[in-house]
LUMNUMI-761820 format. One record per residue (C-alpha): x, y, z; residue number from 1; chain; residue in one letter. Coordinates in pm, 1 decimal, m for minus. Each point is the difference from the previous one (the first is absolute). Last residue first. Layout:
<node east="X" north="Y" up="Z" num="NUM" chaine="A" residu="a"/>
...
This chain:
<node east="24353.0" north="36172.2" up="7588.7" num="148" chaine="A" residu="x"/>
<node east="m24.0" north="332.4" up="m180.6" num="147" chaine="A" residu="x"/>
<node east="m184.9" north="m159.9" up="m286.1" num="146" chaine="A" residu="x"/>
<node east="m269.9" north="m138.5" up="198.1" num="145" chaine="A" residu="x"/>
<node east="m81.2" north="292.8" up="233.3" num="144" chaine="A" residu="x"/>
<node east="m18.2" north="167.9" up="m328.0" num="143" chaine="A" residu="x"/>
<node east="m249.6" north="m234.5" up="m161.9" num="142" chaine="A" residu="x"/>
<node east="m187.5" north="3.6" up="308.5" num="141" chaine="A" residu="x"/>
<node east="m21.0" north="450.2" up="m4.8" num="140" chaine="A" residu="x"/>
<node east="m68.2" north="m28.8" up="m380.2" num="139" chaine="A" residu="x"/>
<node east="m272.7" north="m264.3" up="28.1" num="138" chaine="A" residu="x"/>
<node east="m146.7" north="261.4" up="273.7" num="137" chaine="A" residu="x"/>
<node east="28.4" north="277.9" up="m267.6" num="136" chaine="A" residu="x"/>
<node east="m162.4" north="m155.9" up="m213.4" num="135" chaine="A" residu="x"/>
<node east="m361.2" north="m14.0" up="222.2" num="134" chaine="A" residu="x"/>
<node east="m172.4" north="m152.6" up="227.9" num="133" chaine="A" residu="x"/>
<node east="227.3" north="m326.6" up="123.6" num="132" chaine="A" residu="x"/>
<node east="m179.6" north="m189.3" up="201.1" num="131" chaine="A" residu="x"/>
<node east="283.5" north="m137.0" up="244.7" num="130" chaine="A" residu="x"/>
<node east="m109.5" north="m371.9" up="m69.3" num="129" chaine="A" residu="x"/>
<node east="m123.1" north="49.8" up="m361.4" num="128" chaine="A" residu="x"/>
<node east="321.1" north="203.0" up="m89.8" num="127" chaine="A" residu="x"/>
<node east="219.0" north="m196.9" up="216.9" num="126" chaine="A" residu="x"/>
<node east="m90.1" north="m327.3" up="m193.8" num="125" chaine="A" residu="x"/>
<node east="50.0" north="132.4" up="m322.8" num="124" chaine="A" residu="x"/>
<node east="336.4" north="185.8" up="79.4" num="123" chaine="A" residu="x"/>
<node east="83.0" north="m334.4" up="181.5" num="122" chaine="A" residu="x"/>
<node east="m96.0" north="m225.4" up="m329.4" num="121" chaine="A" residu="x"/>
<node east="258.8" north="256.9" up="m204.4" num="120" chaine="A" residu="x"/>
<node east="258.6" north="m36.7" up="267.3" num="119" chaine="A" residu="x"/>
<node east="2.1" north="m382.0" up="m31.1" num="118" chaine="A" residu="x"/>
<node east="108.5" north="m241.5" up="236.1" num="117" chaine="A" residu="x"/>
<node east="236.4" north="172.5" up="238.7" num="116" chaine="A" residu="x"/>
<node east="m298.7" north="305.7" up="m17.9" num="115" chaine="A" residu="x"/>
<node east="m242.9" north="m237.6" up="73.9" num="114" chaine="A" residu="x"/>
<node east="121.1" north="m94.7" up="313.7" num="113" chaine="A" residu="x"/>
<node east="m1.0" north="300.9" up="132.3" num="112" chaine="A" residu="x"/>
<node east="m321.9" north="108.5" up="m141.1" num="111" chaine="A" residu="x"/>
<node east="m168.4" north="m343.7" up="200.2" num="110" chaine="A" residu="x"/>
<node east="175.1" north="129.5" up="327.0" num="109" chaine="A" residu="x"/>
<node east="m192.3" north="332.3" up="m11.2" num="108" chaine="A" residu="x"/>
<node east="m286.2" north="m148.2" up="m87.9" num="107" chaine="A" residu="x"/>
<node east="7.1" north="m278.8" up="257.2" num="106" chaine="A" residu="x"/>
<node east="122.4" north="270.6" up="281.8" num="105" chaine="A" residu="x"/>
<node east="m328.3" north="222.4" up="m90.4" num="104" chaine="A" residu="x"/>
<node east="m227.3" north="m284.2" up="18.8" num="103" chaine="A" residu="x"/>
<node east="96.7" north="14.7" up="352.3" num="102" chaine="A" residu="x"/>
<node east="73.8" north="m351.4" up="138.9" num="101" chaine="A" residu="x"/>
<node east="m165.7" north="m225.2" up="278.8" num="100" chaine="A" residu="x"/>
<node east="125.8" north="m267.4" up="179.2" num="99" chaine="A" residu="x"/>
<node east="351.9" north="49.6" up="m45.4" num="98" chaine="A" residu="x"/>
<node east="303.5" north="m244.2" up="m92.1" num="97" chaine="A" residu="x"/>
<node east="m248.9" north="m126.7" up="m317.5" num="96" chaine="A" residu="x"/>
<node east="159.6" north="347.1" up="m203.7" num="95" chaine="A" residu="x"/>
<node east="355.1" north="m115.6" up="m83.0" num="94" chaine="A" residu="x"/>
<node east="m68.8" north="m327.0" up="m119.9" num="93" chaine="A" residu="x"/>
<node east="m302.4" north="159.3" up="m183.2" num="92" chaine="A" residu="x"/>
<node east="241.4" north="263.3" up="m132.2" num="91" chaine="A" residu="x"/>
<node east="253.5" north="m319.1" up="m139.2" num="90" chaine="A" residu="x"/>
<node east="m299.5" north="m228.9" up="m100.2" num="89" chaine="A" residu="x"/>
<node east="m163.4" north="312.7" up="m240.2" num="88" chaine="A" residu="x"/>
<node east="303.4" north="81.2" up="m125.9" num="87" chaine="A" residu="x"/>
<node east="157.0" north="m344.4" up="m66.4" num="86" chaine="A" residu="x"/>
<node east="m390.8" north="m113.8" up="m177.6" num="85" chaine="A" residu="x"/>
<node east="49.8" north="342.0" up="m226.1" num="84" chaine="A" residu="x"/>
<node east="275.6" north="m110.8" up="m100.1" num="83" chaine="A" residu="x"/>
<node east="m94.2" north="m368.6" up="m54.0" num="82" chaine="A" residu="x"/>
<node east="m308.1" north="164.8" up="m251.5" num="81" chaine="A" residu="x"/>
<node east="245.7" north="210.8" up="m225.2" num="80" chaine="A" residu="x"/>
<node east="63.6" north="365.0" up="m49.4" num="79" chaine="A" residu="x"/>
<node east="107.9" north="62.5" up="m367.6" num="78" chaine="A" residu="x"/>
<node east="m321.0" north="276.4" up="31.5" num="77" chaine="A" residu="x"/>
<node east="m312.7" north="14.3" up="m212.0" num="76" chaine="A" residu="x"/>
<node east="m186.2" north="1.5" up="382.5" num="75" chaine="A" residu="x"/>
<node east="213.4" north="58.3" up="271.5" num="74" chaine="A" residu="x"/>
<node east="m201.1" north="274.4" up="156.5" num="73" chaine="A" residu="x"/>
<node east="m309.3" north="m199.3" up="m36.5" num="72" chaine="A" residu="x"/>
<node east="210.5" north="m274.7" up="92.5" num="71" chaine="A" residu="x"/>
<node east="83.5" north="132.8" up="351.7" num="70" chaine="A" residu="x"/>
<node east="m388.0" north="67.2" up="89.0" num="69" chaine="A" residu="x"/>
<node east="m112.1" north="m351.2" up="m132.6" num="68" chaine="A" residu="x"/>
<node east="306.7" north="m159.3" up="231.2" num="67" chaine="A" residu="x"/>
<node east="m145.8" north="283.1" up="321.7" num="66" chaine="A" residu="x"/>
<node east="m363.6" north="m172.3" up="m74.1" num="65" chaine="A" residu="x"/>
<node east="113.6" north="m351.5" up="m25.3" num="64" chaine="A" residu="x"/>
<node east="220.5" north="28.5" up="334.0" num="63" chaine="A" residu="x"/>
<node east="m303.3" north="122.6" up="201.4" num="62" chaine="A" residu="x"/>
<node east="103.9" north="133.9" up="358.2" num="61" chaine="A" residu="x"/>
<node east="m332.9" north="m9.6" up="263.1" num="60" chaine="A" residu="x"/>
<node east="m147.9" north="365.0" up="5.0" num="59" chaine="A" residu="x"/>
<node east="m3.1" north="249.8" up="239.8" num="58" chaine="A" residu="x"/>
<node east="m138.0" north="358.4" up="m21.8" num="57" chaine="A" residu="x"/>
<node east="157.5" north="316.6" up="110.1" num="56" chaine="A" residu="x"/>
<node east="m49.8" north="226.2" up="m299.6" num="55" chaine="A" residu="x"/>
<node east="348.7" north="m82.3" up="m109.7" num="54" chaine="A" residu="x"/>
<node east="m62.3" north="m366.6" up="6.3" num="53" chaine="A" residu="x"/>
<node east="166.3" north="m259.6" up="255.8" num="52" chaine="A" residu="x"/>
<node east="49.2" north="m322.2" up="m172.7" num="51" chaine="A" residu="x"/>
<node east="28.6" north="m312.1" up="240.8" num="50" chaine="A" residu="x"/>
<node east="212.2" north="m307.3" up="m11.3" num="49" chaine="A" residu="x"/>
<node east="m137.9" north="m279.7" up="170.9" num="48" chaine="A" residu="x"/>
<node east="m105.5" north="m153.6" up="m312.0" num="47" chaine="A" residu="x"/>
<node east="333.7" north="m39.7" up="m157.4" num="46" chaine="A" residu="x"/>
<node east="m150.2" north="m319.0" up="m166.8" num="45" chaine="A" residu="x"/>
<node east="307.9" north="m301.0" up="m52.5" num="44" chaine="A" residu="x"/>
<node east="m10.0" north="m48.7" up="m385.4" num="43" chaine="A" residu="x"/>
<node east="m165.0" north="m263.7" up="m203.7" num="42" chaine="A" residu="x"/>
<node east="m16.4" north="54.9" up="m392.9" num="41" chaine="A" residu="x"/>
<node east="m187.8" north="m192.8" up="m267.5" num="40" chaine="A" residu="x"/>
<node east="35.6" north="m147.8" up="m351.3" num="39" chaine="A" residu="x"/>
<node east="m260.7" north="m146.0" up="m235.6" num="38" chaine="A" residu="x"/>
<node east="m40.2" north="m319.4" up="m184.9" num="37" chaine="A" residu="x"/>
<node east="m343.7" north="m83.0" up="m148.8" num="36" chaine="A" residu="x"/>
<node east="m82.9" north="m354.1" up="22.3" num="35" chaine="A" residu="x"/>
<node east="m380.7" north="47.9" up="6.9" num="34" chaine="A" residu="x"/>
<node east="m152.3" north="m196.7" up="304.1" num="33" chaine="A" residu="x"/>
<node east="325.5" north="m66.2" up="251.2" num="32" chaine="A" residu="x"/>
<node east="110.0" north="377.5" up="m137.7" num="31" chaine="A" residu="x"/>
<node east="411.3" north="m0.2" up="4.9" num="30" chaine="A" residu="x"/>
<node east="219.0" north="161.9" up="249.3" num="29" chaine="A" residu="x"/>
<node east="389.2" north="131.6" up="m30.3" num="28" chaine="A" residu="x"/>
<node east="50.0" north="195.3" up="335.3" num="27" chaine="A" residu="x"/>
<node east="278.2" north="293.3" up="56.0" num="26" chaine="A" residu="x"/>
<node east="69.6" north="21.8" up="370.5" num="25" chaine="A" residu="x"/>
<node east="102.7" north="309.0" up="160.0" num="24" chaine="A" residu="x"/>
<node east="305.0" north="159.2" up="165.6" num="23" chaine="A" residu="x"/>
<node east="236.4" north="m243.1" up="m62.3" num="22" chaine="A" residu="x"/>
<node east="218.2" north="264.6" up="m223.8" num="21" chaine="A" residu="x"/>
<node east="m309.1" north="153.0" up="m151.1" num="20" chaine="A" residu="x"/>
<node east="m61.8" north="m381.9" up="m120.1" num="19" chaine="A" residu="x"/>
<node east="m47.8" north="m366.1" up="176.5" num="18" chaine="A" residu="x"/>
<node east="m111.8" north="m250.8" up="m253.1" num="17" chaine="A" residu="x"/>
<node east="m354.7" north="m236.1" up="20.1" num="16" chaine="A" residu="x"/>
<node east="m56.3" north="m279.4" up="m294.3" num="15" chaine="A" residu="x"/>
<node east="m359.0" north="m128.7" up="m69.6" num="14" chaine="A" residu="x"/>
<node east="m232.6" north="124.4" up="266.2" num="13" chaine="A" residu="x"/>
<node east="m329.2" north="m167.1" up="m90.5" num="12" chaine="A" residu="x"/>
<node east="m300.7" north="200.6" up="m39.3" num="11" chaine="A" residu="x"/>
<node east="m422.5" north="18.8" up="118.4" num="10" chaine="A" residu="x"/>
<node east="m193.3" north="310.3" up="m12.1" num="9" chaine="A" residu="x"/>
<node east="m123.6" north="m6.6" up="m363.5" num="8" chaine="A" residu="x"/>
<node east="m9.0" north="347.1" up="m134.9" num="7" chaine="A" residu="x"/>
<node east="45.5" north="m181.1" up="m360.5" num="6" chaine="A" residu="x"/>
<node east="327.4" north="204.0" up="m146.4" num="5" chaine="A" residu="x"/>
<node east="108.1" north="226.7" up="311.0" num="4" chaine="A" residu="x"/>
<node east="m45.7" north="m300.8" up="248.5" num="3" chaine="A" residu="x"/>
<node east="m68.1" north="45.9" up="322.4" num="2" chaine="A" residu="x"/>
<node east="258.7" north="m101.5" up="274.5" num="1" chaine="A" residu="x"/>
């Protein structure tokens, strides 16, 4: 594992702890050359799953890029890291029983979440997702919201 300090390539593994509910190991390592301590994540790779686009196209399923996505929408929000973690390991739980998913079902599912988390962060989210053009398309979601 490189080293963010010195770029060297060589690190010891100092203490190793299961998180996200045993879902991934969190690793303590230290630089063999500087003795910079950093931490790092190891997570089983939903690589199988597939993202079908609305144009058609396919795509292998990128966690990083849906987490950036959510915390745009979260951003200046009392929405913290392990809750974001729980939704993104419940709908990938729920998602790695198909091969391939429409991008439209991760979405759709991501807004649901959302709105148990946060309703401002799902306005935000559904606005981006839904490409909202105008007012009156806030008004139509904020409604939908309000009226359960």
């Amino acid at each position: 594992m490189k080293c963010p300090k010195c770029n060297h390539l060589d690190s010891k593994v100092i203490d190793s702890r299961l998180t996200d509910k045993d879902k991934s190991i969190r690793r303590r390592r230290e630089c063999v050359k500087c003795g910079f301590r950093f931490t790092t994540f190891e997570r089983i790779k939903a690589s199988s799953l597939i993202v079908v686009k609305k144009d058609g196209t396919r795509e292998p399923y990128d966690r990083t890029k849906l987490e950036e996505g959510i915390w745009k929408a979260c951003e200046k929000r009392t929405v913290s890291q392990a809750q974001i973690d729980d939704l993104l390991n419940n709908l990938e739980e729920k998602w790695t029983v198909k091969k391939e998913i429409p991008s439209k079902q991760i979405g759709n599912d991501v807004m649901d979440a959302l709105k148990e988390i946060d309703e401002v962060a799902y306005i935000r989210f559904a606005s981006v997702y839904r490409q909202f053009k105008d007012v009156e398309d806030f008004k139509k979601e904020f409604n939908k919201l309000l009226n359960g």
